[in-house]
C-alpha positions in Angstrom: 236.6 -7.3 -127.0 238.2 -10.6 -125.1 236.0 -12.5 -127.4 237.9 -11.0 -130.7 240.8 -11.2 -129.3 240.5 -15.3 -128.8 239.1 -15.5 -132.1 241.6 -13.9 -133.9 244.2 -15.6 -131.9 242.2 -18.9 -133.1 242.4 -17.8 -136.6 246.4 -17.0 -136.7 246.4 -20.9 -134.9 244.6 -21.8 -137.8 246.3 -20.0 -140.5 249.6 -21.6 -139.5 248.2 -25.0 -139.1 246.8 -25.2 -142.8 250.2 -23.7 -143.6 251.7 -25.8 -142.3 250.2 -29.0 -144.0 250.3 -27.2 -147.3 253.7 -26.8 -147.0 253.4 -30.9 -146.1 251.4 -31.4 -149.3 253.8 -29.8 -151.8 257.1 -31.9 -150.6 257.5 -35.0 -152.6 257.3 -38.5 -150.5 260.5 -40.4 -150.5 258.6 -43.2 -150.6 255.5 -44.7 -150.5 254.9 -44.2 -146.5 253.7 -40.7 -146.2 255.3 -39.3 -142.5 254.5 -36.7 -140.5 256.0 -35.3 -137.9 254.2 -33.7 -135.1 253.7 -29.7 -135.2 253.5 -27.7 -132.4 252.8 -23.9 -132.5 252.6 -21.8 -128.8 250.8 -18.6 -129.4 251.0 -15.9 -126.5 248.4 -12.7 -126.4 247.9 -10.2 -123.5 244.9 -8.6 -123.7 244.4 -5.3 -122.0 240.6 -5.2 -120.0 238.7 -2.6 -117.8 237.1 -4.2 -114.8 233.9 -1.8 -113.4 233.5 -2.6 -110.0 229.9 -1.0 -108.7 230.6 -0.4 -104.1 227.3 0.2 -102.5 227.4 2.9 -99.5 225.0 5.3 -97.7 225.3 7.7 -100.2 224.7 6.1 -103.4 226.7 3.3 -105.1 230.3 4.1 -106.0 231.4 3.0 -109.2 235.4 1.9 -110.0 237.1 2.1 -112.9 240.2 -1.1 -112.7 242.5 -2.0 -115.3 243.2 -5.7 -116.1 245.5 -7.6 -118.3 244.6 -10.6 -119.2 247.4 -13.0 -120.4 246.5 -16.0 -123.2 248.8 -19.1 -123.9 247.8 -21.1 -126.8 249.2 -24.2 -128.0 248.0 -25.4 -131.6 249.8 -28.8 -132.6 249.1 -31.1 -135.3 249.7 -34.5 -135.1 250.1 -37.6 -137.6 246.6 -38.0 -138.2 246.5 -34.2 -139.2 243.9 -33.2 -136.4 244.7 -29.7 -135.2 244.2 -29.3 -130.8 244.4 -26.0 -129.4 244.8 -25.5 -125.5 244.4 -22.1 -124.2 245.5 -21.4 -120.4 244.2 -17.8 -119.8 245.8 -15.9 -116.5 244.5 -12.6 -115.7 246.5 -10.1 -113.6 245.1 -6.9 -112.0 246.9 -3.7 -111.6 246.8 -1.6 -108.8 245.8 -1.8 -104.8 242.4 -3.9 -104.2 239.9 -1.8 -103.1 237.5 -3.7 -100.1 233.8 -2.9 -100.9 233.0 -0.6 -97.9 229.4 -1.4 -96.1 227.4 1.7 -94.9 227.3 2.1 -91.1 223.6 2.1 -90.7 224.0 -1.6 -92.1 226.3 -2.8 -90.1 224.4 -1.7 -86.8 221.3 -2.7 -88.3 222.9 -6.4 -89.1 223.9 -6.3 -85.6 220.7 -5.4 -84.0 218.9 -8.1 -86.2 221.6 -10.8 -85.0 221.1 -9.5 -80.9 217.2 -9.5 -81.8 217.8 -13.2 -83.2 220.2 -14.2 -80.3 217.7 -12.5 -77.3 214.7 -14.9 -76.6 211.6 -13.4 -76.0 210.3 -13.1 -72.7 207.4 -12.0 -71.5 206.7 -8.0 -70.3 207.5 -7.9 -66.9 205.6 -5.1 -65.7 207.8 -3.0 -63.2 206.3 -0.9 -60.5 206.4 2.4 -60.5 209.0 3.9 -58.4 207.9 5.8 -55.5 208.9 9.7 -56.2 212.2 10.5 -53.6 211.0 13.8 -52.3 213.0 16.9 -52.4 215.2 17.6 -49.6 213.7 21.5 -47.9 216.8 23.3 -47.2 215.6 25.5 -44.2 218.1 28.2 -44.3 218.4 30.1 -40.8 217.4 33.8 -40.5 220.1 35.9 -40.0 220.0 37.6 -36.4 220.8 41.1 -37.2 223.9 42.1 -34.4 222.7 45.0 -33.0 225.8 46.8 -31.8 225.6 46.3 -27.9 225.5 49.8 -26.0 228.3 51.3 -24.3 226.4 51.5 -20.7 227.0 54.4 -19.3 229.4 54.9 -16.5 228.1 54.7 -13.1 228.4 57.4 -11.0 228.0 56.5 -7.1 227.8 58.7 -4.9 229.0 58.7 -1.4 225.8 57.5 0.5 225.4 60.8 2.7 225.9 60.3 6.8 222.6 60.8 8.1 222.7 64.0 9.9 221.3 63.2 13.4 219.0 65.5 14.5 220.1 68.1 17.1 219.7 67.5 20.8 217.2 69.9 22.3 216.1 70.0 26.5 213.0 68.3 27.3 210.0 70.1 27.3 208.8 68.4 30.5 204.8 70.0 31.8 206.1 70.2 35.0 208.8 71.3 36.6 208.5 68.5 39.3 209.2 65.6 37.0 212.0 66.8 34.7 214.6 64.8 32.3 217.8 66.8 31.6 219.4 64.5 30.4 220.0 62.7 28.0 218.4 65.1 25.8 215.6 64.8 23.1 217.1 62.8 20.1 220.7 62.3 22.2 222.7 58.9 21.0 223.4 57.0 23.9 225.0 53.3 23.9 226.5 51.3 26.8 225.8 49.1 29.6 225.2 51.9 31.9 223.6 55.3 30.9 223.1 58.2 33.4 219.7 59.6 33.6 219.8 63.0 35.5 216.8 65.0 36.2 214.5 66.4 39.2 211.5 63.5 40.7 210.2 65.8 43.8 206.6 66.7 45.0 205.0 68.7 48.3 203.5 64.8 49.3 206.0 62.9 47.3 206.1 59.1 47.6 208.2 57.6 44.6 209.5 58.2 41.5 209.8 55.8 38.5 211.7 55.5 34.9 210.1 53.6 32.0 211.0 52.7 28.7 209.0 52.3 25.1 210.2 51.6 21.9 209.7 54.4 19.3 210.2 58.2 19.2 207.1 60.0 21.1 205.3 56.6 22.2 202.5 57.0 23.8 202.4 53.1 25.4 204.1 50.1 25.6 206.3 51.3 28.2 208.4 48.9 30.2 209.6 49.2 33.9 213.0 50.5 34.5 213.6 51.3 38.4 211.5 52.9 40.9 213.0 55.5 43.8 211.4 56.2 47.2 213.9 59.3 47.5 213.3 62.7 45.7 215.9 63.7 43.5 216.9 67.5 42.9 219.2 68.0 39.8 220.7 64.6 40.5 220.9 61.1 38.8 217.4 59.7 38.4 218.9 56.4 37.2 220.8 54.4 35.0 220.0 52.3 31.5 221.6 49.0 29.9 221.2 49.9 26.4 223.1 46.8 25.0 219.6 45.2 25.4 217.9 46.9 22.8 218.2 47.0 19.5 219.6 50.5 18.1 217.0 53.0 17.2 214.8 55.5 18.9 213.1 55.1 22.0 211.1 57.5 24.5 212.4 57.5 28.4 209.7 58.6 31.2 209.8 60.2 34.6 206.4 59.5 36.8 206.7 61.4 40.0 204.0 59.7 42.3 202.6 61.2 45.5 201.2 59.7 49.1 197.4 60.0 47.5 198.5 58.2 44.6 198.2 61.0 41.8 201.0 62.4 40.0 201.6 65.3 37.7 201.7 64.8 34.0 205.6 62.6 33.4 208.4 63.9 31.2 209.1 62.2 28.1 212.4 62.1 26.1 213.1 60.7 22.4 216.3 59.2 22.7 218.4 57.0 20.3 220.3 53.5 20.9 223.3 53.3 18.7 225.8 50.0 20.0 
């Protein structure tokens, strides 16, 4: 289409130029010098155009659709040797925003790639040990104690530790009524530094009469010497007894009535008991 346009342009140039020197040819010289003067013609066309602009992208290329004009100044002169020069000074204007071909993304990443690949110098593998396995903490998670609700202890009762109940004090039951004990009677408390021992210490060939002392109720030895008397005694006091230096409890007293041959009737024992 551009190139009719220029030629038809070319041919209106022409058209006027032959014109223009028939129009020369017809006027009659004025003398014998045949002059011409210069001819200049400026012809001006604007030529509409469709620019198709083809934009690659991911999808598919994108075709565009832009209208141009595109402007033509022509000069057609003649001169005095009758040659005809045309100059033609196209411009070509575009209407519309430019569009900026738009590059898929994939290609642009890829370009960069290639140009880090380029830029990176290869190096050999560098083989990297294998990294020891960090092993898994054990949470050891305590056992709950079950709280047993702690018992109400019962209430303790005490009782009043019961006074012992001392045994009641009975007569001697002395064998014979020679060598008697009446008191202190069996199981009597006695304490003191000086204890009275009454009782009857007589015989038909009496000698002496002596008091002894064992520890224990009823002993039957172990006794200890207490006093001996060379005088019979007749319901009277026999004797007396430190008990201070004996330890409390029970203790048996005896009466040994002895005679001039050296025998003696069976003694009287007594269970008595040392309380300080």
């Amino acid at each position: 289409m551009l190139r009719k346009s220029f030629l038809s342009l070319l041919a209106a140039g022409l058209g006027v130029l032959f014109w223009s020197a028939s129009s020369f040819a017809q006027t009659p010289p004025v003398d014998d010098t045949p002059t011409l003067a210069p001819i200049v013609a400026e012809v001006q066309q604007v030529v509409p155009l469709t620019l198709t602009v083809v934009i690659p992208s991911p999808t598919g290329p994108i075709t565009l659709e832009v209208p141009v004009f595109l402007t033509l100044d022509i000069r057609i002169g003649v001169g005095s040797d009758l040659t005809a020069t045309v100059a033609a000074t196209p411009s070509v204007s575009i209407t519309g925003t430019a569009i900026a071909p738009v590059e898929p993304e994939d290609a642009g990443e890829e370009a960069d790639a290639a140009a880090e690949t380029e830029a990176t110098p290869t190096t050999e593998a560098v083989t990297t040990p294998e990294a020891t396995p960090t092993p898994t903490p054990v949470v050891v998670v305590p056992t709950a104690t079950p709280v047993l609700p702690t018992p109400t202890p019962a209430p303790v009762v005490v009782l009043p530790t019961p006074t012992p109940v001392p045994p009641p004090v009975v007569p001697a039951a002395c064998p014979d009524p020679r060598s008697v004990i009446s008191s202190p009677g069996v199981n009597q408390v006695i304490a003191g530094p000086a204890v009275t021992i009454l009782g009857t210490a007589i015989h038909e060939q009496f000698q002496y009469f002596k008091l002894e002392i064992a520890p224990g109720a009823n002993a039957e030895n172990g006794f200890a010497f207490l006093s001996e008397t060379r005088t019979p005694v007749s319901g009277g006091v026999l004797g007396s007894l430190d008990s201070t230096v004996y330890a409390n409890g029970a203790y048996t007293l005896r009466l040994t009535v002895v005679d001039i041959s050296g025998n003696f009737p069976p003694p009287c024992d007594v269970t008595v008991i040392v309380q300080n």
